[in-house]
BAFI-3210 file (N, C-alpha, C; in Angstrom, 3 decimals, decimal comma, padded with zeros to 6 digits):
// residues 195
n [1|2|3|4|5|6|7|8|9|10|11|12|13|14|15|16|17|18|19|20|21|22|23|24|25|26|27|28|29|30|31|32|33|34|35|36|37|38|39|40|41|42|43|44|45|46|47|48|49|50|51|52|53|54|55|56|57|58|59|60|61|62|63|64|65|66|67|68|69|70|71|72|73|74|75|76|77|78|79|80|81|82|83|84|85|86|87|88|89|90|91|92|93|94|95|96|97|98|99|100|101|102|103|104|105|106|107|108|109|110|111|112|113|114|115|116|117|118|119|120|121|122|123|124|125|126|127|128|129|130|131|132|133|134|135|136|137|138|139|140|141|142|143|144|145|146|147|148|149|150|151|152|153|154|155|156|157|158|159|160|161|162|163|164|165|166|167|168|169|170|171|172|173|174|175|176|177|178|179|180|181|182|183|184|185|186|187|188|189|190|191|192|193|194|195]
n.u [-013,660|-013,749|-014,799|-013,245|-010,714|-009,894|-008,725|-006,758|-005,367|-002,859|-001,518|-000,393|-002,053|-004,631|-004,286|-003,719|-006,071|-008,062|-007,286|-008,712|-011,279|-012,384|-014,527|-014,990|-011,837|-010,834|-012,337|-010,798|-008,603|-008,930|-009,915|-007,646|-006,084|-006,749|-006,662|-003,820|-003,702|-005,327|-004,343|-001,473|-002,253|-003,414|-001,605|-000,198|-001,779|-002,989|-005,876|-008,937|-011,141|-009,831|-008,269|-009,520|-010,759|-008,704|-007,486|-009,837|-009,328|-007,026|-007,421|-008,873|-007,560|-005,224|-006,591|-007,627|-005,195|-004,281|-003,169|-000,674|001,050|003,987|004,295|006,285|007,010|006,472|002,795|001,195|003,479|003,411|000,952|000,719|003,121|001,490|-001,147|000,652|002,056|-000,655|-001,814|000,648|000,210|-001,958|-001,774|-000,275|-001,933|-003,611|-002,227|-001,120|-004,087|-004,277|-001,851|-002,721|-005,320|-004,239|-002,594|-004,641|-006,000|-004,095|-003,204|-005,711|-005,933|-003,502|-004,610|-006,541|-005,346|-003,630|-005,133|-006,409|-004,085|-003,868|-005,367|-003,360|-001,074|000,569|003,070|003,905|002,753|004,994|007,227|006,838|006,175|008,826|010,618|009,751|010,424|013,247|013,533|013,218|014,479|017,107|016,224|013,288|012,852|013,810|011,482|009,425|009,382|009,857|007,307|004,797|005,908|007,359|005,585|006,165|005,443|004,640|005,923|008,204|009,828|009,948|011,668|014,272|015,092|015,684|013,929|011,439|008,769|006,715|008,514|008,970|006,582|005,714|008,184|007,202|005,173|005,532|007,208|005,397|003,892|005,813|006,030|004,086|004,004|006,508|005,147|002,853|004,100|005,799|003,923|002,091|003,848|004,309|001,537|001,760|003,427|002,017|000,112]
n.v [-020,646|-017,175|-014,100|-011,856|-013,995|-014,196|-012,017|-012,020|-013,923|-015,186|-014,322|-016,683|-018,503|-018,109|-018,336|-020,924|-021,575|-020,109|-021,968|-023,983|-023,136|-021,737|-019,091|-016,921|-016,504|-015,936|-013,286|-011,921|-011,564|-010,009|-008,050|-006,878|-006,157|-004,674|-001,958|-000,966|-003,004|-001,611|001,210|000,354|-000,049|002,469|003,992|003,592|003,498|005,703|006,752|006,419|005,031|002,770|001,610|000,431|-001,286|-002,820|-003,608|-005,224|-007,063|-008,050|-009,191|-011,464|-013,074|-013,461|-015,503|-017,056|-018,649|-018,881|-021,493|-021,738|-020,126|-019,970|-021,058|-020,483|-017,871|-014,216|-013,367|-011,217|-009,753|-010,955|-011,005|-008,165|-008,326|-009,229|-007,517|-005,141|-005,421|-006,482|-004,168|-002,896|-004,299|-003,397|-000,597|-000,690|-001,881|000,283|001,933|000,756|000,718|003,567|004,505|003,140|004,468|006,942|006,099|005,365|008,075|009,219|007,686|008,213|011,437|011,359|010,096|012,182|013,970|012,679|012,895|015,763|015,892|014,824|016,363|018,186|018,565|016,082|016,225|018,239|016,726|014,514|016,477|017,537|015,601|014,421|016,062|016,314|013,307|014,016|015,182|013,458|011,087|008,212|005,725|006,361|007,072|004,637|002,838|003,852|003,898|000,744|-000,087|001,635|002,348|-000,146|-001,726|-003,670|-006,373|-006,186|-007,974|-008,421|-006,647|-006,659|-008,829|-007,827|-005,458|-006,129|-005,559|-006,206|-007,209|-005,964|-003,385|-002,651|-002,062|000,234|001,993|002,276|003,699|005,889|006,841|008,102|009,360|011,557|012,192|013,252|015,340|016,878|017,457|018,668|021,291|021,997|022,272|024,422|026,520|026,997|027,419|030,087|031,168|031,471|033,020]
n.w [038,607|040,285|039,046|040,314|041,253|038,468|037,763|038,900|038,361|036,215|033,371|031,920|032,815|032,419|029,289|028,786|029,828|028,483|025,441|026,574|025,271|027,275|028,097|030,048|030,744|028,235|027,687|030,210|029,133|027,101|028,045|029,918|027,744|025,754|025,136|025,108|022,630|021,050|021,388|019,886|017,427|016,746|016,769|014,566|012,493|012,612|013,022|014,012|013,898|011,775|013,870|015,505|014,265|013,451|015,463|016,937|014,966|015,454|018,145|017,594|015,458|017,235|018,987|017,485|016,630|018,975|019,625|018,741|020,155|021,954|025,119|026,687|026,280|026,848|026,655|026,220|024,397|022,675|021,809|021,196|018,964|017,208|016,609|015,950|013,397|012,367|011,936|010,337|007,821|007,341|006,797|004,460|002,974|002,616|001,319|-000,974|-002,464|-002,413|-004,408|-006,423|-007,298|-007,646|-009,764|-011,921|-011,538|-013,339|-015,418|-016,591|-016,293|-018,672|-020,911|-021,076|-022,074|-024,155|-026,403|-026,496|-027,626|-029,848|-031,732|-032,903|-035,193|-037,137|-037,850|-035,610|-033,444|-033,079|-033,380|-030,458|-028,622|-028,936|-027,763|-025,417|-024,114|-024,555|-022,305|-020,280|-017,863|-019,123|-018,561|-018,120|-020,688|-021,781|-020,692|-021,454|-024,793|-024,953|-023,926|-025,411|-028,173|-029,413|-028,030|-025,885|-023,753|-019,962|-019,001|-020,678|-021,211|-017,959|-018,460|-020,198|-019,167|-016,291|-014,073|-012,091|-012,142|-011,312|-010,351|-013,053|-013,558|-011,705|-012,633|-015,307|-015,160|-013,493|-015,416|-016,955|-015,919|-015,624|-018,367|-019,147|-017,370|-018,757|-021,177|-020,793|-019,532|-021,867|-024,033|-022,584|-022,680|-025,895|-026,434|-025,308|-026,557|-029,023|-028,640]
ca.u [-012,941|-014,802|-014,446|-011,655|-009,721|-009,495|-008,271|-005,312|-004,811|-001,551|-001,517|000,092|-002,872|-005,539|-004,106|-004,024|-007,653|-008,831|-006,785|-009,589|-012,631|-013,298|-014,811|-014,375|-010,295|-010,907|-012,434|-009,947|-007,224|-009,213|-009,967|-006,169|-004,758|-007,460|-006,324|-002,788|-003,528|-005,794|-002,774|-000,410|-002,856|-003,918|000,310|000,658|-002,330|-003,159|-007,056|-009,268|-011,936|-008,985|-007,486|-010,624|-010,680|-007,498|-007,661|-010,788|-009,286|-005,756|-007,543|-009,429|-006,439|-004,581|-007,202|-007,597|-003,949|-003,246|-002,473|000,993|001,363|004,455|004,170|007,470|007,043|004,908|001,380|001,291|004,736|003,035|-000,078|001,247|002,883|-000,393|-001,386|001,388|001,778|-002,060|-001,908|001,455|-000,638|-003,330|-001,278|000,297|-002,912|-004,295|-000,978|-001,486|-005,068|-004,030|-001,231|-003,856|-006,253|-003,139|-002,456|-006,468|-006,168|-002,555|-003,847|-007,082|-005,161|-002,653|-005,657|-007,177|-003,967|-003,613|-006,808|-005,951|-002,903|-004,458|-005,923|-002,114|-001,092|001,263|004,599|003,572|003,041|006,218|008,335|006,398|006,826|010,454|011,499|009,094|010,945|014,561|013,685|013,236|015,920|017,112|015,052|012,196|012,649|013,139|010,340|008,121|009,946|009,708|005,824|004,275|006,361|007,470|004,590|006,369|004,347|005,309|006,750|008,851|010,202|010,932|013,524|015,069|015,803|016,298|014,143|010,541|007,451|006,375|009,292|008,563|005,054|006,007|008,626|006,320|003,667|006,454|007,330|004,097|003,492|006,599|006,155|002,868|004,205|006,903|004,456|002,057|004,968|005,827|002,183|001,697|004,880|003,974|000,561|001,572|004,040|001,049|-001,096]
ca.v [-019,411|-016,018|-012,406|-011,748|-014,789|-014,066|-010,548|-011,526|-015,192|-015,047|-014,400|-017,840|-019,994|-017,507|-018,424|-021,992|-021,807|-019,973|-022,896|-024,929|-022,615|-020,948|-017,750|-015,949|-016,562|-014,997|-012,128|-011,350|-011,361|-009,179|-006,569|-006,140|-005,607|-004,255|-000,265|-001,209|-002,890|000,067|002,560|000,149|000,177|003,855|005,607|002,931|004,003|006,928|006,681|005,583|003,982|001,760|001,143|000,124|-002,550|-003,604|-003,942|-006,246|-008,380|-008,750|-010,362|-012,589|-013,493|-014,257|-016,187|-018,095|-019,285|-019,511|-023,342|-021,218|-019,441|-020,635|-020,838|-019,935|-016,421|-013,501|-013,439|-009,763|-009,390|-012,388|-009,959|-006,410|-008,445|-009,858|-006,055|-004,264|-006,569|-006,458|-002,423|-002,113|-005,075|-002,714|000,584|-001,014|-001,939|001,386|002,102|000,224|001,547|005,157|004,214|002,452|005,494|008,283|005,657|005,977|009,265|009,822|007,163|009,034|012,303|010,670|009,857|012,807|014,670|012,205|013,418|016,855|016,149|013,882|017,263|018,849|017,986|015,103|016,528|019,215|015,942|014,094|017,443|018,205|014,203|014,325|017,392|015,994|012,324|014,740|015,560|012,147|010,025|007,465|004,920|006,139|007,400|003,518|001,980|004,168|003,351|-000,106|000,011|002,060|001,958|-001,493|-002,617|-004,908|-006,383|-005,687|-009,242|-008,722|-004,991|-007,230|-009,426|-006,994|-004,402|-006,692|-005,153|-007,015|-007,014|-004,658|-002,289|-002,355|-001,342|001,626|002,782|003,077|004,609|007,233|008,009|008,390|010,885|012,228|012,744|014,109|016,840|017,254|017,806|020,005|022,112|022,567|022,737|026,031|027,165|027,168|028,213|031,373|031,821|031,617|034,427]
ca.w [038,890|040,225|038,352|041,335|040,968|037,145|037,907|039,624|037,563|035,062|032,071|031,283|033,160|031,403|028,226|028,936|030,016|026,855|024,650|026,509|025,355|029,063|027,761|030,751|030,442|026,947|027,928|031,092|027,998|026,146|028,782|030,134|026,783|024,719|025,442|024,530|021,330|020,347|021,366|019,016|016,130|016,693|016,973|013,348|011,483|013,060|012,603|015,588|013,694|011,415|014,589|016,221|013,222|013,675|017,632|016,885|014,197|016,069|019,074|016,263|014,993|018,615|019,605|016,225|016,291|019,978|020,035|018,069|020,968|022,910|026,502|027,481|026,530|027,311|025,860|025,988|023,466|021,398|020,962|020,352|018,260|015,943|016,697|015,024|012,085|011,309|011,516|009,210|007,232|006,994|005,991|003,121|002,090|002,110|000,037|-002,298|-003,017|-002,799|-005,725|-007,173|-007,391|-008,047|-011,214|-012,478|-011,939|-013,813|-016,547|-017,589|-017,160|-019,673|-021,710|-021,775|-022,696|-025,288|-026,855|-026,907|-028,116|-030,648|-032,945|-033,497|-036,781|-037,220|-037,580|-034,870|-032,196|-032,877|-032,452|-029,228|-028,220|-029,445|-026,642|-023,917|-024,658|-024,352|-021,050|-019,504|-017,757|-019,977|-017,911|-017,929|-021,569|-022,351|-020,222|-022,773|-025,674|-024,875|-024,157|-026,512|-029,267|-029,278|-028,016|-025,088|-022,436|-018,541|-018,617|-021,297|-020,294|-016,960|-019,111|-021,110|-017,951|-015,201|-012,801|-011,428|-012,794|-010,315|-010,390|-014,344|-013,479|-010,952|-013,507|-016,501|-014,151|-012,979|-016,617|-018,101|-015,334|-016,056|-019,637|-018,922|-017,021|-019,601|-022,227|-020,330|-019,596|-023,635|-024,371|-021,953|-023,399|-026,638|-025,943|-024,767|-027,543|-029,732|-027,853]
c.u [-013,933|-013,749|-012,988|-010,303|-009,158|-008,462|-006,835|-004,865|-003,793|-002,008|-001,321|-001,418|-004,155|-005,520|-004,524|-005,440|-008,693|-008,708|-007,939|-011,212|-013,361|-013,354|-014,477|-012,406|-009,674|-011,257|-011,904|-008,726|-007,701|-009,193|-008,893|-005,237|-005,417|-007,055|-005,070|-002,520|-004,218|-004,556|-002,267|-000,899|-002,938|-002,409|000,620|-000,279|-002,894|-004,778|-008,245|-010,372|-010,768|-008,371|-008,260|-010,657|-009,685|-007,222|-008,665|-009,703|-007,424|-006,186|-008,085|-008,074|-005,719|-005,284|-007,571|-006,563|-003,523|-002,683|-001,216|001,625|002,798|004,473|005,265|007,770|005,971|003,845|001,189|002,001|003,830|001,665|000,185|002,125|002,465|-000,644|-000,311|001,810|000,675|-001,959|-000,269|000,662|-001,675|-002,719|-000,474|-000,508|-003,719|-003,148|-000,656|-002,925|-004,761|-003,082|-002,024|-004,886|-005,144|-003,218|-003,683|-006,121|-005,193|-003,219|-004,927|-006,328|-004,605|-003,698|-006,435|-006,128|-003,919|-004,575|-006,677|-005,279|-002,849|-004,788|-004,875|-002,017|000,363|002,717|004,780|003,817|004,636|007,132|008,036|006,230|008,121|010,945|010,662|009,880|012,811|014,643|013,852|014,574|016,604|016,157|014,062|011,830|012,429|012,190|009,574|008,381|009,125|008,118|005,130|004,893|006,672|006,431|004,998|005,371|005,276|006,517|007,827|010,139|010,846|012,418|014,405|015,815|016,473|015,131|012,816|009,628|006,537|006,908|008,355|006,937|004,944|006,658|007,669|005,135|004,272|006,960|006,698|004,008|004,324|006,686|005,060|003,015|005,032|006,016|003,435|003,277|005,592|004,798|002,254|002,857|004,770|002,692|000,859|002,848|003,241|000,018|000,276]
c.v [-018,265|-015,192|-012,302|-012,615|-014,715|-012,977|-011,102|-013,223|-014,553|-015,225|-015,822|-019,235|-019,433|-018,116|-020,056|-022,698|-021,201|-021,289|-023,883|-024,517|-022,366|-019,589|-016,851|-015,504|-016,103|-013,493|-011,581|-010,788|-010,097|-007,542|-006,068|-006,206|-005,011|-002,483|-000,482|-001,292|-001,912|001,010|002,069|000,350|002,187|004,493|004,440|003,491|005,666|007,788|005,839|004,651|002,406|001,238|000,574|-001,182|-003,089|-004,343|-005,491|-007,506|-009,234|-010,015|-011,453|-013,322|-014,620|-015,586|-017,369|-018,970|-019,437|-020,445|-022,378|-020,971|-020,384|-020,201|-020,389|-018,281|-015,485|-013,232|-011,921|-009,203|-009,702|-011,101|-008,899|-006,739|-008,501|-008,442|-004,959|-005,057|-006,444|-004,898|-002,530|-003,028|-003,832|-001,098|-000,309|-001,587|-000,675|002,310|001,845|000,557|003,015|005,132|003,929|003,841|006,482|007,010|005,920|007,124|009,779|009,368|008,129|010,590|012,354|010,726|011,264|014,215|014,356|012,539|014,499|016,928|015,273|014,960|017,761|018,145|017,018|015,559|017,296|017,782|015,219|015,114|017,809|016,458|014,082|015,335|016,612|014,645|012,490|014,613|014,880|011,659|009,122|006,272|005,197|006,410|005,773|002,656|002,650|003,926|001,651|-000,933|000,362|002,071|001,088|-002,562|-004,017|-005,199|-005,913|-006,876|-008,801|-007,588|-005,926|-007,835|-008,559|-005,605|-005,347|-006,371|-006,326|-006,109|-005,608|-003,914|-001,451|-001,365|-000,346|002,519|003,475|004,115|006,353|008,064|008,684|009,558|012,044|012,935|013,563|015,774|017,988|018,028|019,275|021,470|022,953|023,044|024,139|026,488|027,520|027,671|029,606|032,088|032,097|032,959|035,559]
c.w [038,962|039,344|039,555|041,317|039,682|036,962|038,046|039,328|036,266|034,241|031,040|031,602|032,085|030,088|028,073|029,436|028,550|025,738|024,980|026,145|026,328|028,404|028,838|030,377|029,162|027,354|029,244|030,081|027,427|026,989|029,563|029,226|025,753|024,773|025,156|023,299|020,662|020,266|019,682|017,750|015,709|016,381|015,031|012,592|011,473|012,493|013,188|014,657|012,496|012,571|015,475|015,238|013,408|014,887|017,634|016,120|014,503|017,303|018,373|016,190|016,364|018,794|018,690|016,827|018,021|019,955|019,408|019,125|022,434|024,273|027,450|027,099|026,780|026,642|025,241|024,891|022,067|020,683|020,557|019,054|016,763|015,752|015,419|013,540|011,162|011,129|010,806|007,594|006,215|006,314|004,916|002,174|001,431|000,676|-001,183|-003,181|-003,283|-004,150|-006,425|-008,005|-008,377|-009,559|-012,148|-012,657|-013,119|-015,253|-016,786|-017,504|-018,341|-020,660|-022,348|-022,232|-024,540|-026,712|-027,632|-028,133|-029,592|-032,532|-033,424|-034,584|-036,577|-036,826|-036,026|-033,301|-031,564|-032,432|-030,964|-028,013|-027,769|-027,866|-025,680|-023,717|-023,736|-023,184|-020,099|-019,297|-018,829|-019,441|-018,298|-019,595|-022,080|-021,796|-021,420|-024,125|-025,818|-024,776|-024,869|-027,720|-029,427|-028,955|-026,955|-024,152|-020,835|-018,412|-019,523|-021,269|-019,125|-017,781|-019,806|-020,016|-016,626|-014,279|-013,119|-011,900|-012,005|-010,532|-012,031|-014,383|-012,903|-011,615|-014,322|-015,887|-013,655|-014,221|-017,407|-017,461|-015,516|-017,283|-019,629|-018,320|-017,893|-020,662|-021,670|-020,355|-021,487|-024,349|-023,569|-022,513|-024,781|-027,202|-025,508|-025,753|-029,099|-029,610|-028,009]
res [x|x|x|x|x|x|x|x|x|x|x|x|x|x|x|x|x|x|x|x|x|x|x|x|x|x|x|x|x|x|x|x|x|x|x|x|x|x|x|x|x|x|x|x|x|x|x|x|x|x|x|x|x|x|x|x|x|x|x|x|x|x|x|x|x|x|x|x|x|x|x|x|x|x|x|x|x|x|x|x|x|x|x|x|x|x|x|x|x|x|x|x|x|x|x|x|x|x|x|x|x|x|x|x|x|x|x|x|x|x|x|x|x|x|x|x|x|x|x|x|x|x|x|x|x|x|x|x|x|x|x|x|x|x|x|x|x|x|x|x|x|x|x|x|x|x|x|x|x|x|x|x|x|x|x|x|x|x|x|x|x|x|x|x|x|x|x|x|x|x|x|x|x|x|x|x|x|x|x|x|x|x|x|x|x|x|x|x|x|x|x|x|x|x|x]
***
């Protein structure tokens, strides 16, 4: 087959010529859909060099698994696809790191709250616990309950609420921050009833 005949060869024989390792019939695939799957990656992550990664590792992918590829539909669908899949793939990974990070950050906040809040004098923490505690949902008041005072693990918090080990882990993560803000909030309040 010349460069011309490739041009204006189907998509379906192309495909069926790549399945036999004809590189050209690979790279005709690649160069009338490679500006497409960029678009689809680029309008999902919205970040030309992630979507430049994604573009690459969708045709990877295609071209891995063709033998999957059924022949009675269009190749084109089959890839945008691999394409949009690996880019929502890929934002829910970055999603999970950015949570990831915001928790670090929340935790050592938390921590260094705790610290602070460490020099008040005994009775002084529990009453200023006790109202930050008040303020919470009942949820989230007993995910912390249930963790720090009790001392449960995540697993065990799962059986006793119902929800999934995960959830359990987003809750407590949402109340800590929660109580955190609580507390700051009573802390500057009382701070400035001091001055």
């Amino acid at each position: 087959m010349s460069v011309t005949s490739l041009e204006e060869t189907s998509d379906l024989i192309l495909v069926q010529r790549a399945k036999e390792n004809y590189s050209p019939a690979v790279a005709e695939l690649i160069n009338r859909y490679k500006g497409m799957v960029y678009t689809i990656a680029l309008k999902v992550l919205k970040d030309k060099d992630e979507a430049e990664e994604v573009a690459q590792e969708s045709f990877v992918k295609a071209f891995t698994k063709l033998n999957l590829f059924r022949m009675d539909s269009g190749f084109s669908s089959w890839l945008y696809r691999i394409a949009y899949n690996t880019a929502i793939s890929r934002t829910r990974e970055k999603k999970r790191e950015m949570e990831y990070k915001q928790e670090t950050v929340a935790t050592e906040s938390f921590e260094q709250q705790a610290k602070a809040f460490s020099t008040l004098e005994q009775d002084d923490r529990k009453r200023y616990l006790n109202q930050a505690m008040q303020q919470l949902n009942s949820d989230d008041s007993l995910m912390l309950i249930l963790f720090y005072y009790d001392g449960k693990s995540l697993e065990e918090i799962s059986q006793i609420t119902g929800y999934s080990d995960s959830n359990v882990k987003v809750r407590l993560y949402r109340a800590r921050k929660k109580l955190h803000e609580e507390l700051e909030k009573i802390l500057h309040n009382e701070t400035k009833t001091l001055l």
